[in-house]
C-alpha positions, 0 to 999 in steps of 0.5 A: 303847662307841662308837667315836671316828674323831675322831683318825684324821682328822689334817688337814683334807685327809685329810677333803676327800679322803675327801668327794672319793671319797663325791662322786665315788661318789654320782655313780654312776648303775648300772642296777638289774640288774648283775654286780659286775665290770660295777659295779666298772668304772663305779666305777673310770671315776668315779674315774679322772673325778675323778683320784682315785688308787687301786689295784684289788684292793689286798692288805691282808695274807694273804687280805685284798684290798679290791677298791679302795684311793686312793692316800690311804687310801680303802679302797672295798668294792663289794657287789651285792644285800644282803649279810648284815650281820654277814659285811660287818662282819667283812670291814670290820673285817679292812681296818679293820686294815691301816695302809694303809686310813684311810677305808672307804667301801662301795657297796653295792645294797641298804642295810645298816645299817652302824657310821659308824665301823667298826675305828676308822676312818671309814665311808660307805655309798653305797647305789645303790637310793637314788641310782636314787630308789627305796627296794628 
């Protein structure tokens, strides 16, 4: 059975901020050998360019914090490297869950085939190797 992101998008602004952050972030130019804290800094630079509003490792539930989420919803999950698929999955699908995430964007170093839609709500992969023009 698919899943449908369609209703989860209640207006046209919602949409327009979630393509604001996937702007913003593909905007990203990383070097290819970087810590996570090191990404993570250059992510929240981007953001705070663009004025997008957000909170820094923001608790969803018990034992569940994604590492930012905009002040609409945009929840953004950072990985260094390939991380194995299915864990990231699961992980997605934990802050799927929470009310506060309506958006889920992953920027990720290496791709990993991820559901376009992921706990019924919307999600982007921004993949670093591609932004640096070569496939890894």
């Amino acid at each position: 059975m698919k899943e449908n992101a369609v209703n989860f998008l209640e207006t046209d602004s919602d949409l327009s901020e979630f393509d604001h952050v996937i702007r913003a972030l593909r905007e990203l130019r990383v070097p290819q050998a970087l810590p996570e804290a090191e990404l993570h800094r250059m992510v929240l630079e981007r953001l705070d360019a663009e004025k997008i509003a957000y909170r820094n490792e923001a608790v969803l539930g018990p034992r569940r914090r994604i590492d930012i989420l905009t002040d609409n919803g945009v929840g953004i999950e950072l990985k260094i490297g390939r991380p194995d698929r299915k864990k990231l999955h699961r992980q997605l699908e934990s802050y799927a869950a929470s009310e506060k995430v309506r958006f889920l964007v992953v920027v990720i170093q290496k791709s990993v085939a991820l559901s376009s839609v992921i706990g019924g709500k919307p999600c982007e992969t921004v993949v670093l190797n591609k932004l640096w023009g070569i496939a890894l």
